[in-house]
C-alpha positions, 0 to 999 in steps of 0.5 A: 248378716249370716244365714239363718235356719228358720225352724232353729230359730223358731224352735228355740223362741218356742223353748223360751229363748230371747228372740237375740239369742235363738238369732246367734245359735241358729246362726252359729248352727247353719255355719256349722252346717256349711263347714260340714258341707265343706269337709264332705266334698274335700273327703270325695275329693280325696276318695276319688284320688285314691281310687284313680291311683288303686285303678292305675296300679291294677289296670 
């Protein structure tokens, strides 16, 4: 089972929603979040290179 996020959930059965649909796109929202998250710190990651290689070529 996949992580949910609540007030999505309830936010869409408040919206008239089916309970079984409001479940899959809050589901498919919170795996987006996670994705996002992932991609953040790959983007620190890479930053964080660049600038070790512009402080070595200066300093």
């Amino acid at each position: 089972m996949s992580m949910m996020l609540s007030s999505t959930y309830e936010a869409f059965i408040a919206a008239g929603t089916p309970p079984e649909k409001a479940k899959e796109a809050s589901e498919e929202i919170a795996g987006c979040d996670r994705r996002l998250v992932r991609l953040e710190v790959m983007n620190a990651l890479i930053l964080a290179g660049v600038l070790s290689l512009v402080i070595k070529a200066f300093f």
